[in-house]
C-alpha positions in Angstrom: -4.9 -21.0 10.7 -2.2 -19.3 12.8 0.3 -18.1 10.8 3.9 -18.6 12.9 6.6 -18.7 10.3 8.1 -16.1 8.0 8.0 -19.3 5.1 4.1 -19.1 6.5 4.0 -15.0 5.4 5.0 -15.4 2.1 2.8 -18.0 0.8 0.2 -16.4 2.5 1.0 -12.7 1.8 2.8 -12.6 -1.1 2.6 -16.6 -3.3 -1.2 -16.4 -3.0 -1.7 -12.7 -3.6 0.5 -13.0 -7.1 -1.1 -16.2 -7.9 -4.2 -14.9 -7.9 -3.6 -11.5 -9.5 -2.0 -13.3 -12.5 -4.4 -16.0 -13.0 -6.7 -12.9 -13.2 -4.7 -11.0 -15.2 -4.2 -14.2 -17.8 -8.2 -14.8 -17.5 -8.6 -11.3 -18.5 -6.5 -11.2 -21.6 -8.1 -14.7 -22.1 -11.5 -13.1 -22.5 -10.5 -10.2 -24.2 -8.4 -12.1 -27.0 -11.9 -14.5 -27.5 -13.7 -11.8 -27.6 -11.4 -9.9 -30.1 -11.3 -13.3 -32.2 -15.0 -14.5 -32.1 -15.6 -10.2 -33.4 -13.4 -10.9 -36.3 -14.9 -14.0 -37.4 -18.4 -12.2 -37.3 -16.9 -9.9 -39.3 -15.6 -12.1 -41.9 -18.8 -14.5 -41.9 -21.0 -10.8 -42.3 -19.1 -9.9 -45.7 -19.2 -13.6 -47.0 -22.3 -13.5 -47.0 -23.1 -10.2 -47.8 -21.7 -11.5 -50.8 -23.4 -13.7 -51.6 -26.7 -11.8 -50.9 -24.8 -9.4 -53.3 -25.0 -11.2 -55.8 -28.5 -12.7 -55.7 -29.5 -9.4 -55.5 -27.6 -8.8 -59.5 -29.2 -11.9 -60.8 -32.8 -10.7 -59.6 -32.0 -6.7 -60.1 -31.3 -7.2 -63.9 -35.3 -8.5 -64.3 -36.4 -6.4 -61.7 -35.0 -3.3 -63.0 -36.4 -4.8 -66.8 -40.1 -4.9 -64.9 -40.0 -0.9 -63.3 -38.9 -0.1 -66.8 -42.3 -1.6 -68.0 -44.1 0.3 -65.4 -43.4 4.0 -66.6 -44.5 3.3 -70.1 -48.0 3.5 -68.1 -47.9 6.8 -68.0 -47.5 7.8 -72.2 -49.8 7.6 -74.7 -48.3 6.3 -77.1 -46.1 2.8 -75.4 -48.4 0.0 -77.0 -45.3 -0.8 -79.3 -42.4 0.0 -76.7 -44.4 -2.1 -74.1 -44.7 -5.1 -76.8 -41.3 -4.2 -77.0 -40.0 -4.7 -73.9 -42.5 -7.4 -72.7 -40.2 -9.6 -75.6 -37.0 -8.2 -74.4 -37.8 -9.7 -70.3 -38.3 -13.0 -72.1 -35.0 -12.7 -73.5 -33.5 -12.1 -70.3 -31.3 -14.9 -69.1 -33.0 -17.1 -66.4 -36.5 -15.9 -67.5 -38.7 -18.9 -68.0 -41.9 -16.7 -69.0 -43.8 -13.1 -68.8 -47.2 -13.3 -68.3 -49.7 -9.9 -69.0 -53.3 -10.5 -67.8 -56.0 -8.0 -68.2 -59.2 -8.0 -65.8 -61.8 -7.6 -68.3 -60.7 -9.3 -71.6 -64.5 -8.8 -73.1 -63.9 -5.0 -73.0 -60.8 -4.9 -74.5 -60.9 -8.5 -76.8 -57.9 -10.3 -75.0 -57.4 -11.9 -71.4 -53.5 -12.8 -71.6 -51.2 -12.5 -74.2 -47.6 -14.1 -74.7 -44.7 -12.5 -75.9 -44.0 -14.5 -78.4 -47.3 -13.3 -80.1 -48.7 -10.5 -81.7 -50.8 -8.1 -80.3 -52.6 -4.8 -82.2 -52.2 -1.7 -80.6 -56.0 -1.8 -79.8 -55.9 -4.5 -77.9 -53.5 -3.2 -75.1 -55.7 -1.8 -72.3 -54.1 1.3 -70.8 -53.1 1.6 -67.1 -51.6 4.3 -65.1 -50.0 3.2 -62.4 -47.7 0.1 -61.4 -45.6 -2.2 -58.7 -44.1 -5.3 -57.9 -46.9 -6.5 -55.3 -45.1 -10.0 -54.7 -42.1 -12.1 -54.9 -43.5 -15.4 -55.0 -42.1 -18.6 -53.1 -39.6 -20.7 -55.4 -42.8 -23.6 -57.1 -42.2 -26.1 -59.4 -43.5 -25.0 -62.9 -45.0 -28.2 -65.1 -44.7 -26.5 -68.5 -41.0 -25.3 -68.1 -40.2 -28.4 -66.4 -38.2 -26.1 -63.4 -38.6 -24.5 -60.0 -39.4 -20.9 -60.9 -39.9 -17.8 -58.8 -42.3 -15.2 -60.2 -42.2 -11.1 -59.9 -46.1 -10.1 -59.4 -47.1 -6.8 -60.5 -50.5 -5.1 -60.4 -51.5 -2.4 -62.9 -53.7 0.4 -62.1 -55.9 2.5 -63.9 -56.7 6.1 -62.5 -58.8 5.6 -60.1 -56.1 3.0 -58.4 -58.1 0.2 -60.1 -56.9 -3.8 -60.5 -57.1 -3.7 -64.7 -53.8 -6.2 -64.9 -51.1 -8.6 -63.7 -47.6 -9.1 -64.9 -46.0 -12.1 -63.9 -42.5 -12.6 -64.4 -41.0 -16.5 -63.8 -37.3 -16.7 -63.5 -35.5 -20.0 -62.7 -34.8 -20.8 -59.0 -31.6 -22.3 -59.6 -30.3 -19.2 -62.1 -31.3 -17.0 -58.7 -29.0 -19.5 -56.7 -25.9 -20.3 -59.2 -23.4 -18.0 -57.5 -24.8 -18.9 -54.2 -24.0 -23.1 -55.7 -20.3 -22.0 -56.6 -19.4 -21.1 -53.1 -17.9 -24.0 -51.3 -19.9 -23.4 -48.3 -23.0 -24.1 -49.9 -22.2 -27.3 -50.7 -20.2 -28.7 -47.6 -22.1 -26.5 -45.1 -25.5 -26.6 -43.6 -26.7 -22.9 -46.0 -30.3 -21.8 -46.5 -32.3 -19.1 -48.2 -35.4 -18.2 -46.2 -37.9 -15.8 -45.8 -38.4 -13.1 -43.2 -40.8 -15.6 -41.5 -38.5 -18.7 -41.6 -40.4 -20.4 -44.3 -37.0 -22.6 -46.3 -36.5 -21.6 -49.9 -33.9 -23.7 -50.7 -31.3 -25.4 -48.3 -28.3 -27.7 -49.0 -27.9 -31.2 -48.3 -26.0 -30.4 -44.8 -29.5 -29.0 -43.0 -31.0 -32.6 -43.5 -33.7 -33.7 -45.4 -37.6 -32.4 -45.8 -36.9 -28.7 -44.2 -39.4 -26.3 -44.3 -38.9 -23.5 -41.7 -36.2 -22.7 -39.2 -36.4 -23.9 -36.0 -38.7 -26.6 -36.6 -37.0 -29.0 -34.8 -36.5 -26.5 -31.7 -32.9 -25.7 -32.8 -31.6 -22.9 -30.4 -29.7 -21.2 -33.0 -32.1 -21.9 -35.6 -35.2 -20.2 -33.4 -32.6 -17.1 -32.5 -31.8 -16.9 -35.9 -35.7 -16.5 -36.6 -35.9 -13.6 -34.0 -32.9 -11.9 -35.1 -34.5 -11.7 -38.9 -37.7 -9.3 -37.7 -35.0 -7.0 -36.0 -32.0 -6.8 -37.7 -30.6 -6.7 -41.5 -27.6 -9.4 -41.0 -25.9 -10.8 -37.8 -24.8 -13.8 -36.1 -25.6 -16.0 -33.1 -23.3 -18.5 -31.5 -24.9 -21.2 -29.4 -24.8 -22.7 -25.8 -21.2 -23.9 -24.4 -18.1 -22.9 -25.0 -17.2 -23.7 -27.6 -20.4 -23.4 -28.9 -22.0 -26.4 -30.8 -23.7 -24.5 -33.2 -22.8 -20.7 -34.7 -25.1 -19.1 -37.6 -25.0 -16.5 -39.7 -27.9 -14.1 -41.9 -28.0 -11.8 -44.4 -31.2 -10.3 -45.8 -31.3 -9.2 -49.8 -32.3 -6.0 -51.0 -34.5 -7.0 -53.7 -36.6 -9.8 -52.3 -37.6 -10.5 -48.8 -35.7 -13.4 -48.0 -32.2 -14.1 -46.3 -29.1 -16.1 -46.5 -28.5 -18.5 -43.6 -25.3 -20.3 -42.8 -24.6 -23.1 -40.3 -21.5 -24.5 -38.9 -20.2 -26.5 -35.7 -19.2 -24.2 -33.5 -15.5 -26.3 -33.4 -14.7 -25.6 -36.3 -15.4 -22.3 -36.6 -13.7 -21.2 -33.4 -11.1 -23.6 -33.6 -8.6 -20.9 -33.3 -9.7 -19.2 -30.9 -10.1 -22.6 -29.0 -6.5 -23.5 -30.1 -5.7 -19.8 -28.7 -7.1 -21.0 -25.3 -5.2 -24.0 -25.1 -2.0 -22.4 -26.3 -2.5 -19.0 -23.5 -3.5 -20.9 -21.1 -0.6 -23.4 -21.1 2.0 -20.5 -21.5 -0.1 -18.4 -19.0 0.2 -21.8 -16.4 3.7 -22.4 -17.3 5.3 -18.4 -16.4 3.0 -18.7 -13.6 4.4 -21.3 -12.5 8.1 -20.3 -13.1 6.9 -17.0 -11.4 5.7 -18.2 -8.1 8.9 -20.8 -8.1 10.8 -18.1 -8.5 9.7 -16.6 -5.3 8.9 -19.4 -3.3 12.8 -19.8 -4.4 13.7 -16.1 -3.3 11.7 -15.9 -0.5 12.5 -19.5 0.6 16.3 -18.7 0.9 15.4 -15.2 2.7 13.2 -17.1 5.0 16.6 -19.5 5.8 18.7 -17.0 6.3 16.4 -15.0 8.7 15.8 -18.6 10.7 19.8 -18.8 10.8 19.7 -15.3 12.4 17.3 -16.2 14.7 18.9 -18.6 16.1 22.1 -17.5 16.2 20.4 -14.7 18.4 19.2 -17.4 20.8 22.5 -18.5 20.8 23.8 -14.9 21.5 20.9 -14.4 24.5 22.3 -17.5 26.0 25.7 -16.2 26.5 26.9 -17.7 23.4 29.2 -14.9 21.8 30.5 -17.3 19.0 28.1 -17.6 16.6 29.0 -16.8 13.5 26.7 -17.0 9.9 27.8 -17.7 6.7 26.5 -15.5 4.4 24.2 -16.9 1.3 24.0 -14.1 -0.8 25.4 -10.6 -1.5 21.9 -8.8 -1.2 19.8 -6.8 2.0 20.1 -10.3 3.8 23.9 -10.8 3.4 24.7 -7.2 4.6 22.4 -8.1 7.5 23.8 -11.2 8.1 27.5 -9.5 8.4 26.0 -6.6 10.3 24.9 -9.2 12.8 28.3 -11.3 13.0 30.0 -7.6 13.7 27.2 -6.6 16.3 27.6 -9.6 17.9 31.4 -9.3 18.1 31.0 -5.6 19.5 28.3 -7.2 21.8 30.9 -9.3 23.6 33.1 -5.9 24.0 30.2 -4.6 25.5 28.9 -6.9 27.8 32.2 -6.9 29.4 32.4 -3.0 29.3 28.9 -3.6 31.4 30.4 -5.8 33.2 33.3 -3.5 34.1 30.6 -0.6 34.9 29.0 -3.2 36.8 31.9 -3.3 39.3 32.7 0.1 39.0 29.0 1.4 40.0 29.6 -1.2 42.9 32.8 0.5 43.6 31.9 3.8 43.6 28.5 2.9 45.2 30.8 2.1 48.0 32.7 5.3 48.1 30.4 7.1 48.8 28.3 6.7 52.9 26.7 3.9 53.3 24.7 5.3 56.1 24.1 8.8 57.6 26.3 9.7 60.0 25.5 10.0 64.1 26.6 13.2 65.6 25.4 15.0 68.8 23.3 17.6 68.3 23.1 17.2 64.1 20.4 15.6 61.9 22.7 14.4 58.9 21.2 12.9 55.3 22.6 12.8 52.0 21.8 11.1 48.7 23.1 10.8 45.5 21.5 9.9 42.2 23.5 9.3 39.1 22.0 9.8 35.2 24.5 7.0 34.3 25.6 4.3 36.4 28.7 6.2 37.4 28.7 9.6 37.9 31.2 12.5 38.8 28.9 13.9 42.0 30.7 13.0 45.4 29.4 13.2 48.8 31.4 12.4 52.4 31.7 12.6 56.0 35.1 13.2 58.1 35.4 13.0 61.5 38.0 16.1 62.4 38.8 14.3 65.4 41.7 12.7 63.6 43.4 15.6 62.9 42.9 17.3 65.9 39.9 19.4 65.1 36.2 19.7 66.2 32.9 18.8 64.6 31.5 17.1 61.4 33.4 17.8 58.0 30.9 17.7 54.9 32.7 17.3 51.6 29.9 18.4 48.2 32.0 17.7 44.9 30.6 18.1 41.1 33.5 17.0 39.0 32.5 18.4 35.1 31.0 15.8 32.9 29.4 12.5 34.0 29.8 8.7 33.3 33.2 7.0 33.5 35.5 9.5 33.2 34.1 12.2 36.1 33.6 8.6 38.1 37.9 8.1 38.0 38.5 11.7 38.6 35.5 11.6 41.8 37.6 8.3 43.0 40.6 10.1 42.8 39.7 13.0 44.4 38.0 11.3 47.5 41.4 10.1 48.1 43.5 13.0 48.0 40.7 14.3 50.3 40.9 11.8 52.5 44.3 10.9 52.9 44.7 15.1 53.1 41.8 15.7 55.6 43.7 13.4 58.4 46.9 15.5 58.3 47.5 18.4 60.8 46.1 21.5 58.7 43.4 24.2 58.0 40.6 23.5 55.9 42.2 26.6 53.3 45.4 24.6 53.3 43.8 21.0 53.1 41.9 22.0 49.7 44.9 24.0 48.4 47.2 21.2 48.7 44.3 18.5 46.7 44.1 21.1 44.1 47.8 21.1 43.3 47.8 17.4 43.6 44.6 17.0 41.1 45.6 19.9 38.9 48.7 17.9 38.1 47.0 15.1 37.0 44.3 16.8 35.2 45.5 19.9 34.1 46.0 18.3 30.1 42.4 17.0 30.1 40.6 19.8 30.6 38.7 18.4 33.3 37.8 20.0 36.5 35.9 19.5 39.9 33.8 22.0 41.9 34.0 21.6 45.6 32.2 22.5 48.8 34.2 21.9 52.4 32.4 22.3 55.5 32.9 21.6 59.2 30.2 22.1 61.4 30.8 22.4 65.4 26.9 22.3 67.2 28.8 22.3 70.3 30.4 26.1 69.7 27.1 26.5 66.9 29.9 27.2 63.9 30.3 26.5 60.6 33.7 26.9 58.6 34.3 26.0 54.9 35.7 26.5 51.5 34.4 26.9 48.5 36.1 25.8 45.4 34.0 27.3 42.5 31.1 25.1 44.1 27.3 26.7 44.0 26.7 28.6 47.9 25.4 26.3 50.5 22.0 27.3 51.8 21.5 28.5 55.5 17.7 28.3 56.7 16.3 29.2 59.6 12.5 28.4 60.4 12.0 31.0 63.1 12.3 33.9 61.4 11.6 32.3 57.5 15.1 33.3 56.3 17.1 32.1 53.2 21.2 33.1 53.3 23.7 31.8 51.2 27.2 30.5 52.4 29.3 32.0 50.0 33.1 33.0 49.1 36.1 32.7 46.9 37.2 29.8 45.1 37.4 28.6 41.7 37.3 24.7 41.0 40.4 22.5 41.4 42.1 21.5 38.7 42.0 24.4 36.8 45.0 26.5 38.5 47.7 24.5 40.8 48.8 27.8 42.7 45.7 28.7 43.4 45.6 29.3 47.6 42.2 29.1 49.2 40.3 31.1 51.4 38.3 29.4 54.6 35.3 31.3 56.1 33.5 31.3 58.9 29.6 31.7 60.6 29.3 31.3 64.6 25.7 31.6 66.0 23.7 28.8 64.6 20.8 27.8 66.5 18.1 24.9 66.9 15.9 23.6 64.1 17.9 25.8 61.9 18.6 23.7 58.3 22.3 23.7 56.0 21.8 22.8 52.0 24.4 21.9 49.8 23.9 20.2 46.5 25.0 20.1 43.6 23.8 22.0 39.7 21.3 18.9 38.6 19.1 19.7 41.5 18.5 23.6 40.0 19.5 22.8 36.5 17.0 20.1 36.5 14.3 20.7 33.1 10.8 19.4 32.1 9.6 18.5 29.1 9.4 22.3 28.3 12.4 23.0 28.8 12.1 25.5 32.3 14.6 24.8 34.6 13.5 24.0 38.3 16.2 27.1 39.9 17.1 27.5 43.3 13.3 29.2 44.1 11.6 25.8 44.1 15.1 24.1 46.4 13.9 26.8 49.0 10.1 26.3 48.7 11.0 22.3 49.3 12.9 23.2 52.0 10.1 25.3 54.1 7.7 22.6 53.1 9.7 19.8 55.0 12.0 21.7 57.2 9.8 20.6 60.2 10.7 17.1 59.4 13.9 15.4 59.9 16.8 15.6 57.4 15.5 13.0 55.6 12.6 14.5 55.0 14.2 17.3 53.9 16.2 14.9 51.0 13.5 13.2 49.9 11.4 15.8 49.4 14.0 17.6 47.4 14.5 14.3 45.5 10.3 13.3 44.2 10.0 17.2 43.8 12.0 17.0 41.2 10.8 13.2 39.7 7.4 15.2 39.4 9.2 17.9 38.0 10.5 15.9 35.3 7.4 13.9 34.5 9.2 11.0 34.5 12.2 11.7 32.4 15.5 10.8 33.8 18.1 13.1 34.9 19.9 14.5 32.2 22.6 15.2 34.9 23.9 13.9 38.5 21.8 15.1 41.6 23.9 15.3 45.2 22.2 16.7 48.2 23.3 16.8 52.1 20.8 18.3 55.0 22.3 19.3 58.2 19.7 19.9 60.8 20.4 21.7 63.9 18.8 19.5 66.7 19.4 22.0 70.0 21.5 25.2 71.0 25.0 25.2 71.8 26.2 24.4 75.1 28.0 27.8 75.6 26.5 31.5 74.8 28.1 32.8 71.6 28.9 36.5 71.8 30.9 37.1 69.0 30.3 38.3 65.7 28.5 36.3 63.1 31.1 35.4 61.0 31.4 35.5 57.0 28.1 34.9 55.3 28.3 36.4 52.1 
């Protein structure tokens, strides 16, 4: 599935992800609180019947303790009486049907058996040494006493570890089991005693009729109850599903070797902890619900308020400017929502300030030449590139005809700054230059009187505008300018691999309205020899270092190409520094001009050089 909406995202992302961790989450405490549960009722079926075992265990201790008692009289001399004695005091025992003394060789000794209730002559007693209770016999139905009896077995030894005599010891079955009968488990529950083989002692009315050993009828619990007795005093088992059918419990006793078994239905037993599942997992179902409503609610009125933006910016990308959105809430989204009615406001503002720069770019583009001029005997090219889409750099071509004078006048102009405001001053500038250049008047005089018309106007702004004025005659092979706190133009000459500077003093215009200029002169140029004026964001330029590209590299352009055309010249100048860059743009405006000396003057010039600087 492709997942295309933001409604999409948050099921996906976030609905599922917190679905899933708190159904987990609820299964977890789920298992723990069962677990916790099903431990405590193991705990409290353990003592229940430990109790019960416990007091089995009194009712058979009291005659078992009765019996050991008999057995150290073995070992005196004297114990025929206090053996009659206490052989009368086990039959008074409660729960003692009869106590039965048997002597191996009654010929010997004149007597094989001998009831309490008799007499006996201290001859008569045969004399043994030592004694134990060899078994606990199965509960048997006894035809003299009329009752189920249980009997203590114990074998007397002479000496040499010789059989010489059995006590036997039968106590009522259902004495054994009267506590065990008072407990209301024993008669509503299925409850059995047992022995550590399974064989059924005695079982209530719940396990069915005609038992005789556990797991007879390939009951699970019953045949894990059976393993469980070889390995482990007391314990219980729970049976297959959940809830299980069937849970049991066992407890062996400490003076015979049999064990307390209890039986119930597995419902009943666990029915709180079944009632527990019910209850958590309806609550758990219900806040998850609620939960994921909640977001699908949150995110579901995020998720309409980002499709309201998005349209809305459709709107806006068709030209649309007004859209406005109605805020649903006071959160992130609202604030965005606002942020977005303002941006698209300010949006309009600036469109139409594009717009306007637009135009003005177009203007200014058409300020400056449109083509290089054509003049005998000079290779003209020039080129500007702006950082913004106006700049302050200005380049132009005059004809001195108009005014009288000879040649090809060259205008260089850096005005401080870039962007709109050095554009207006550049425009304004080129005008006064202009209008100035085609009156009657020396080139000192010309940029004197634009300074004190451009200082006037800039004078509170701060603003200023370096300037380079040059007129070159090839006919006479001179140059004359003025500079006006502009950077030297560069005179090279191929023939002899020379580098000069056209220099002299000046400061910019704009800064000081009296400020009189000085023009200067160099007479002697000759063929293929190059002029260079530009302006500070050709040697100013930087990389990504941060070295600047200096004057050194302008010069090593310029005896690269200076065998080309002044075209050549520029555009070498111009992808010298793109590579210089590495692709950056400007940080400021670049303005170049090449004059290229195509032949010799027509007349021999024997005067001096001129000012060079």
């Amino acid at each position: 599935m492709i997942i295309r909406s933001l409604q999409q995202r948050l099921a996906v992302f976030l609905i599922v992800p917190v679905a899933l961790l708190l159904s987990l989450t609820g299964l977890f405490g789920l298992v723990y609180a069962r677990k916790a549960m099903i431990d405590a009722w193991e705990e409290a079926s353990t003592l229940k019947l430990e109790r019960a075992a416990h007091q089995l265990d009194m009712r058979l201790g009291r005659v078992i303790e009765w019996v050991r008692m008999f057995h150290r009289t073995g070992e005196s001399t004297a114990a025929y009486t206090v053996q009659q004695w206490m052989l009368h005091q086990l039959q008074q025992l409660e729960g003692v049907v009869d106590v039965r003394l048997r002597w191996e060789k009654p010929s010997v000794y004149g007597m094989g058996s001998m009831h309490p209730g008799g007499h006996m002559h201290e001859e008569h007693m045969m004399h043994f040494r030592r004694a134990r209770i060899s078994e606990v016999t199965l509960p048997r139905y006894d035809a003299r006493s009329g009752v189920e009896t249980v009997g203590l077995v114990s074998d007397l030894k002479d000496d040499s570890g010789n059989l010489v005599g059995t006590l036997t010891v039968s106590l009522r079955f259902r004495y054994l089991m009267q506590d065990m009968e008072d407990f209301g488990w024993w008669q509503s529950d299925a409850a059995c005693l047992v022995d550590e083989s399974g064989r059924v002692l005695a079982y209530t009315k719940a396990m069915g009729e005609g038992r005789t050993r556990l797991g007879e009828k390939m009951d699970p619990v019953e045949m894990k109850i059976v393993g469980e007795l070889r390995k482990r005093e007391f314990g219980t088992v729970l049976g297959p599903g959940y809830p299980p059918g069937k849970v049991g419990g066992f407890f062996k006793l400490k003076s015979a070797p049999w064990a307390i078994v209890l039986f119930a239905p597995g419902k009943e037993i666990l029915a709180p902890i079944v009632e527990f599942r019910n209850s958590y997992a309806l609550a758990g179902g219900i806040c998850i619900l609620v939960i994921l409503g909640l977001i699908r609610w949150s995110g579901g009125r995020m998720a309409a308020s980002v499709t309201d933006i998005s349209r809305a910016a459709e709107r806006v990308a068709a030209g649309d400017y007004s859209v406005s959105i109605t805020p649903r809430t006071k959160d992130e989204v609202g604030v965005l929502i606002r942020s977005f009615n303002t941006m698209v406001l300010q949006l309009e503002e600036r469109l139409r300030l594009k717009e306007a720069l637009d135009v003005a770019m177009e203007v200014q583009q058409h300020l400056l030449p449109l083509s290089d001029p054509k003049v005998e005997g000079l290779d003209v090219a020039g080129k500007s590139v702006y950082c913004d889409q106006t700049g302050g750099d200005y380049y132009d071509y005059l004809d001195p005809k108009d005014s009288g004078r000879r040649g090809l006048a060259v205008i260089v102009g850096d005005v401080s700054g870039h962007g709109i405001p050095s554009a207006l001053l550049m425009a304004t500038a080129r005008g006064f230059l202009r209008q100035r250049s085609h009156l009657p008047g020396s080139l000192d005089q010309i940029v004197s009187d634009v300074n004190r018309q451009l200082t006037m106007d800039v004078e509170a702004s701060g603003r200023f505008m370096t300037l380079f004025y040059m007129v070159v005659d090839p006919l006479r092979g001179t140059v004359r300018w003025v500079r006006a706190g502009h950077e030297p133009a560069i005179l090279y000459d191929p023939s002899t691999d020379r580098f000069q500077e056209l220099r002299g003093p000046g400061i910019a215009l704009g800064v000081d309205a009296s400020w009189r200029y000085k023009e200067n002169e160099r007479t002697g140029l000759a063929k293929d020899q190059l002029l260079f004026l530009g302006t500070d964001g050709i040697w100013e330029a930087v990389d990504a270092q941060g070295r600047f590209f200096g004057k050194d590299a302008v010069k090593a352009v310029i005896r690269r190409s200076a065998g080309g055309s002044a075209r050549d010249v520029v555009e070498a100048v111009v992808q010298s520094l793109d590579r210089f860059r590495g692709g950056r743009s400007p940080e400021d405006d670049v303005t170049l001009v090449v004059i290229k000396i195509k032949k010799d003057p027509e007349w021999d010039n024997r005067t001096s050089p001129g000012t060079v600087g």
